[in-house]
C-alpha positions as CSV (number, residue, x, y, z in Angstrom):
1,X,55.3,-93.1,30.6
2,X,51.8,-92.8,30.9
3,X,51.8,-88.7,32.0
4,X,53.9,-86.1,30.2
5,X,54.3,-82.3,31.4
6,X,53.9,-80.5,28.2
7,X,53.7,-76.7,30.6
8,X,53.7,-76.0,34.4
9,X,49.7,-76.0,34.0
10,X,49.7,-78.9,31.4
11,X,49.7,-82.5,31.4
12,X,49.4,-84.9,28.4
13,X,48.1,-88.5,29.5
14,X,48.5,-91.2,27.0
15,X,46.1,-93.9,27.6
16,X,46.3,-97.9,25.3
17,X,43.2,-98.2,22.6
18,X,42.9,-101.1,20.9
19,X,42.3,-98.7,17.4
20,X,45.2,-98.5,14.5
21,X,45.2,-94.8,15.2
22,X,47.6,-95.7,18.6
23,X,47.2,-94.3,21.7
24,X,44.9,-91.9,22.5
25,X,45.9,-88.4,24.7
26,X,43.7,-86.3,27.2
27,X,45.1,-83.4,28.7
28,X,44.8,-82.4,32.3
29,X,44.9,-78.4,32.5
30,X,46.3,-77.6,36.2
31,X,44.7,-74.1,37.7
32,X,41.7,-72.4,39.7
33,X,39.3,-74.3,37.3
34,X,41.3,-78.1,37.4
35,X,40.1,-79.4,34.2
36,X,40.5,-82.5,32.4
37,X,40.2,-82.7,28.7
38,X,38.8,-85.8,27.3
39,X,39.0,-89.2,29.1
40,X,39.8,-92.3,27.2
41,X,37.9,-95.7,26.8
42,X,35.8,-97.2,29.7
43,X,37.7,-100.2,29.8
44,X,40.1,-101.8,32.6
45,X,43.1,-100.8,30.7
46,X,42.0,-97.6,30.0
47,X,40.8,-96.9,33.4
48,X,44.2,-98.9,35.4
49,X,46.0,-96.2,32.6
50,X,44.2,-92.8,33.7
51,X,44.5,-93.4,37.6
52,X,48.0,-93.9,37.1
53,X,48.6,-90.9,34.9
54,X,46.7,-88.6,37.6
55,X,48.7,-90.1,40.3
56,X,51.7,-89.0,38.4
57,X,50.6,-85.5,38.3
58,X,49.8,-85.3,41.4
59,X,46.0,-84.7,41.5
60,X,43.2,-87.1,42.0
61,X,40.4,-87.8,40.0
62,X,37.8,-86.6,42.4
63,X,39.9,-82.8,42.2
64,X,38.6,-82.1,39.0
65,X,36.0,-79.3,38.7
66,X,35.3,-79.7,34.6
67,X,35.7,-82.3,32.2
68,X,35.4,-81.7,28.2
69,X,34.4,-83.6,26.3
70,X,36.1,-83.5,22.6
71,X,33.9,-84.9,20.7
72,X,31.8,-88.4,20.5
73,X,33.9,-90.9,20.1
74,X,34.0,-93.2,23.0
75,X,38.1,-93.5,23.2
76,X,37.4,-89.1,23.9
77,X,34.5,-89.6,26.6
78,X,34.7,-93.3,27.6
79,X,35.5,-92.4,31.5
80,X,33.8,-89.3,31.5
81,X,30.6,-90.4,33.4
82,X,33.5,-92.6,36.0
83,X,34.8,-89.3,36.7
84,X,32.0,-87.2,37.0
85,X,30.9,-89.7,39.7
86,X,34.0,-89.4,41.7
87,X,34.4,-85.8,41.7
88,X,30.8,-83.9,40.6
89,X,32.8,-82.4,37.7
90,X,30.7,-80.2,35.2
91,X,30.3,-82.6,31.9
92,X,31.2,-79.7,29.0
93,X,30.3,-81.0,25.3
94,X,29.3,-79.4,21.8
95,X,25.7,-79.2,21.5
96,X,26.1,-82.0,18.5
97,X,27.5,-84.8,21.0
98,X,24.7,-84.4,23.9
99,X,22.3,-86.4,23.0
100,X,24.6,-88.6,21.0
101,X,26.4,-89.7,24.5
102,X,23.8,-89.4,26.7
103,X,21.6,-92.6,25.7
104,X,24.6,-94.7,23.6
105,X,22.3,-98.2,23.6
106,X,20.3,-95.8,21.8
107,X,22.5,-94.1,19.7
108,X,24.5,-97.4,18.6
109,X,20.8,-99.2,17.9
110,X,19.9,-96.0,15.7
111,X,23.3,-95.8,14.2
112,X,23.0,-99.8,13.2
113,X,19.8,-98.7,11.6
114,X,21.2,-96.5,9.5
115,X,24.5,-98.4,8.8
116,X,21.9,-101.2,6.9
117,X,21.1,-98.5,4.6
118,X,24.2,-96.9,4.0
119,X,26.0,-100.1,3.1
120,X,23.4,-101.1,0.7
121,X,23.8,-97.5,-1.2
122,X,28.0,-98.1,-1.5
123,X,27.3,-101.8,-2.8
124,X,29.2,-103.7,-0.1
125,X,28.2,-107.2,0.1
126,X,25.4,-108.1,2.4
127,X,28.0,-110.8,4.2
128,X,30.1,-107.7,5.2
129,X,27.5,-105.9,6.6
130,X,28.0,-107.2,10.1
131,X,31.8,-105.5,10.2
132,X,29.9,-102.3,9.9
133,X,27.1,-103.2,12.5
134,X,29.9,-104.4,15.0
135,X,31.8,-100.8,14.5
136,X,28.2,-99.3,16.3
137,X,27.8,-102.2,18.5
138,X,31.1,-101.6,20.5
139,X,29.4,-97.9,21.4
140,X,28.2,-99.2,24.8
141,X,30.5,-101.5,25.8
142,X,33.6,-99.4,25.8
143,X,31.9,-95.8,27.2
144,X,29.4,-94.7,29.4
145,X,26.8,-92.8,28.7
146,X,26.8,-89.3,30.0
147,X,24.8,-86.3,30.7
148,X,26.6,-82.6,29.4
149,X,25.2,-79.8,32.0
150,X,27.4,-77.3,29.5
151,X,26.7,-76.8,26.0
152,X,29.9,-75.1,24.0
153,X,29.5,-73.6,21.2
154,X,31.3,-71.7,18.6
155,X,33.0,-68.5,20.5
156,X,32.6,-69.3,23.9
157,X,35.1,-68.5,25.9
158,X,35.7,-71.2,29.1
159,X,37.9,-70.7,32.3
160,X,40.1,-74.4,32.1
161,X,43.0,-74.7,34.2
162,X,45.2,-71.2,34.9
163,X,43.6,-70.2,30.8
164,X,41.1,-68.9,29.0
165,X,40.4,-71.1,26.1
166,X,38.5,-70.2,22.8
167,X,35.8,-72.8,21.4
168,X,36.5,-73.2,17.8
169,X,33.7,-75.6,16.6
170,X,35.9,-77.8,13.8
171,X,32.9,-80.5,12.2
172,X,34.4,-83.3,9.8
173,X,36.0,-86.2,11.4
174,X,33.3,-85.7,13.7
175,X,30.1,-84.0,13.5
176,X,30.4,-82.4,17.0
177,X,34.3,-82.2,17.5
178,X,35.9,-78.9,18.9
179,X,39.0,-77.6,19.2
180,X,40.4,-74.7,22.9
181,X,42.7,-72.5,21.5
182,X,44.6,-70.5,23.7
183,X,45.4,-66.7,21.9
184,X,47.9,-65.9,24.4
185,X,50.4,-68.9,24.3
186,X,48.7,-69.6,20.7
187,X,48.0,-73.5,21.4
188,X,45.4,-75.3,20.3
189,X,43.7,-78.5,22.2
190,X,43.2,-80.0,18.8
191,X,42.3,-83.4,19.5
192,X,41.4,-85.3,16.5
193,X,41.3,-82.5,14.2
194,X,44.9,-82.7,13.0
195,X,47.3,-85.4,13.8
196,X,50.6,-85.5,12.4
197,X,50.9,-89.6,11.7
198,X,47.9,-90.0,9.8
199,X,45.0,-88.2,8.1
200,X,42.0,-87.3,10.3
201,X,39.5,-90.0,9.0
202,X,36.2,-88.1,8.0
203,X,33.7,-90.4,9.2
204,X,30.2,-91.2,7.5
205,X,28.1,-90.4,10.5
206,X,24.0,-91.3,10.7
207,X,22.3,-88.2,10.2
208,X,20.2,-86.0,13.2
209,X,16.4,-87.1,12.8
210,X,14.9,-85.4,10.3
211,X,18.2,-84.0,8.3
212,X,20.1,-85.2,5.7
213,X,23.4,-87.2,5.6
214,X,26.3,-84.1,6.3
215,X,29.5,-84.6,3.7
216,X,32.1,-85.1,6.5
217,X,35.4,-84.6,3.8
218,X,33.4,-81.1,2.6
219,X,32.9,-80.4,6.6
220,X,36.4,-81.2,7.4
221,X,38.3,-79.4,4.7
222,X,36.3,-75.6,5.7
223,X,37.0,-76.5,9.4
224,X,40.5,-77.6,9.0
225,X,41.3,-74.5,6.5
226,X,40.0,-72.2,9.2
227,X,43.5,-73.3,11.1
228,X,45.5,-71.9,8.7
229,X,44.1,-68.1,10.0
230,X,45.1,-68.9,13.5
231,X,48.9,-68.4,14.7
232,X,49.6,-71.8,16.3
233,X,53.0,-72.4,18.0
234,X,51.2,-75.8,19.6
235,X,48.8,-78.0,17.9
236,X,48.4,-80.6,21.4
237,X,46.5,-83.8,19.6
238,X,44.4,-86.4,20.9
239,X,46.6,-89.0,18.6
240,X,50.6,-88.8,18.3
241,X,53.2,-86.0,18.7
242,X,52.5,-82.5,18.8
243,X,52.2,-80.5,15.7
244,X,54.6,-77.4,15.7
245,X,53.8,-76.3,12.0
246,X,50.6,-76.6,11.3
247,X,50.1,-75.3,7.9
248,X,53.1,-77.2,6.5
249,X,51.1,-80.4,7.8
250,X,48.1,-78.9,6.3
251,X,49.6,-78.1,3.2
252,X,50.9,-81.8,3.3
253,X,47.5,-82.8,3.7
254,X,46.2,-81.0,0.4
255,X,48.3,-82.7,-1.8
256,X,47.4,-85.8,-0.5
257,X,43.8,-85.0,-1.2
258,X,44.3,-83.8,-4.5
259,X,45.9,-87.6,-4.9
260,X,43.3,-89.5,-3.5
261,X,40.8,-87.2,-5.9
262,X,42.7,-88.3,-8.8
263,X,42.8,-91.7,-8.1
264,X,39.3,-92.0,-7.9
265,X,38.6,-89.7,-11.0
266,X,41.1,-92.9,-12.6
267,X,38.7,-95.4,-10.9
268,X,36.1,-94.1,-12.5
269,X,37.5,-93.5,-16.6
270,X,35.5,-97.2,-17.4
271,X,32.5,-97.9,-16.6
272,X,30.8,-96.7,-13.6
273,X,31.5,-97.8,-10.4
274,X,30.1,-98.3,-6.6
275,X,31.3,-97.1,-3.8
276,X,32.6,-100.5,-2.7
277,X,34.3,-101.6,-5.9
278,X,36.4,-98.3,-5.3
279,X,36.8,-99.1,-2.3
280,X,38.5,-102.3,-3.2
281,X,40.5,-100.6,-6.6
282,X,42.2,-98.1,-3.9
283,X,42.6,-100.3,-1.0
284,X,43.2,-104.2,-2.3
285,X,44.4,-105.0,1.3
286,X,42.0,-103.7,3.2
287,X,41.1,-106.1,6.6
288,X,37.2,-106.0,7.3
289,X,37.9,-104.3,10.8
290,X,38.6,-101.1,8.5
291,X,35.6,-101.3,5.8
292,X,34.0,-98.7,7.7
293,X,37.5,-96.2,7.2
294,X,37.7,-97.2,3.6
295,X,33.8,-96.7,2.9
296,X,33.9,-92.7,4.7
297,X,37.0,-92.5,2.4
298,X,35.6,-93.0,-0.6
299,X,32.3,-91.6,-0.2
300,X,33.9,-88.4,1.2
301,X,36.1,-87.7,-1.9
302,X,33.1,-88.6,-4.3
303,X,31.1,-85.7,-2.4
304,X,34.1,-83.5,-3.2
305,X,33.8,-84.4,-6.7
306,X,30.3,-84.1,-7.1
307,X,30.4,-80.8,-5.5
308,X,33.6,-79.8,-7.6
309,X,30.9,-81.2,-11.1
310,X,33.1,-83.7,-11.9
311,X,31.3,-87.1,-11.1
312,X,27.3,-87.8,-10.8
313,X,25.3,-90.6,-9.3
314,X,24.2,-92.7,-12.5
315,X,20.5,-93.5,-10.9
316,X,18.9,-93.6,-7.4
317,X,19.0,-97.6,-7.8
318,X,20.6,-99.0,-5.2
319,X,23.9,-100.0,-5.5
320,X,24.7,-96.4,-6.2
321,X,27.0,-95.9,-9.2
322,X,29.3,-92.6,-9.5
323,X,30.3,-91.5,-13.1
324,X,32.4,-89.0,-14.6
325,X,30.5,-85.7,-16.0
């Protein structure tokens, strides 16, 4: 079933993506201010699968008065712009994502750019670097770009659905993602934040002109810690079931880091090593769709460890090779 009443006031609609992470959820928040949080791919499946959801809950798409935007990601915004058109919805997005998906030829062309450089840095094989240039290139064809009138931030507080909802700005799988939280029901909107099937991938991202590459894992890890301070009976995620104890997941989660730290620490006891070749020492099975995944992976958990003064890049030569101290 496509549409899901999670509360009176709150729908979860599960629309099909063609990702490993599954299907991906946006939430439609029923009240004075009829808000729809996130909005899937812009694809015909996507789109058949959010009309039909609506329908089930009773509203149309040109009732809306706001949609969020999550974060960048097209399979968060992809219909955004569809809907905007239908009902002259207010377009709400972290000030991060605005520019990002406003112009997405652009974006994906400078991203592709960037991507060149990146994968000569980890040492992947020039024959691979297409799989990384087709992750960008798929940008435009599955979203439309759209203009945010409303920049959130950190601490605003927004009217959405019968609620007021708290912006908690929560970088690390994404560079612009935020999380509502609700203090009086203690929910959070959490989208991709913290899912409880799989680890939050903390993408590589290509840098804002003019600053440096951000350390998505280092991001992720003070973001995601923050959630541990917050009383949270709901975590409602843009990817699986909802989370009802979050800091047993997030304690879960630290383990597993301090795993995936080791094994890399074990990758590296010989001689130094590329990004790539411990990409391919951790994950021998890897397809090529997910070289992207593995690369943000492994580069994340090296930033870690250079942060932590426990491995250091050899020389600035590229391939770059990671040590131990």
């Amino acid at each position: 079933m496509p549409a899901r009443q999670i509360a009176a006031d709150l729908w979860q609609l599960t629309l099909p993506t063609p990702f490993a992470v599954g299907d991906v959820h946006a939430y439609v928040l029923l009240g004075d201010s009829l808000t729809l949080f996130d909005a899937g791919l812009y694809t015909a499946s996507n789109i058949r699968a959010l009309d039909e959801a609506l329908d089930e809950t009773g509203i149309l798409s040109s009732d809306l008065a706001q949609i969020i935007v999550s974060h960048g990601h097209i399979d968060h915004f992809g219909q955004a712009k569809r809907l905007h058109n239908a009902s002259h919805a207010a377009v709400l997005a972290h000030e991060n994502a605005v520019a990002k998906i406003a112009d997405l030829d652009s974006y994906a062309r400078r991203a592709i750019d960037w991507a060149r450089g990146f994968a000569a840095e980890t040492g992947l094989p020039a024959e691979l670097f297409p799989q990384i240039e087709r992750f960008y290139a798929a940008i435009p064809r599955m979203a439309e770009s759209v203009w945010a009138e409303t920049i959130l931030r950190e601490g605003d507080i927004i009217a959405a659905g019968s609620s007021e909802w708290h912006v908690i700005f929560c970088p690390g799988h994404s560079g612009d993602l935020i999380c509502l939280y609700d203090p009086k029901r203690q929910w959070l909107l959490g989208s991709d934040h913290l899912l409880a099937h799989v680890s939050s991938n903390a993408l590589v991202e290509p840098p804002m002109p003019g600053l440096e590459r951000r350390r998505p894992l280092i991001d992720y890890w003070r973001s995601l810690e923050r959630l541990c301070d917050l009383e949270i009976e709901l975590v409602l995620p843009g990817h699986g079931e909802v989370v009802t104890d979050h800091r047993a997941l997030i304690s879960e989660r630290r383990q597993r880091r301090v795993r995936r730290l080791g094994s890399i620490t074990d990758c590296l006891q010989g001689d130094a090593q590329t990004v790539w070749e411990i990409v391919r020492s951790l994950f021998p099975r890897l397809g090529e769709a997910d070289i992207f995944l593995g690369l943000s992976e492994v580069v994340g958990h090296l930033d870690i460890l250079q942060e932590q003064g426990r491995v250091y890049v050899l020389a600035d030569d590229l391939p770059l090779r990671y040590a131990i101290t």
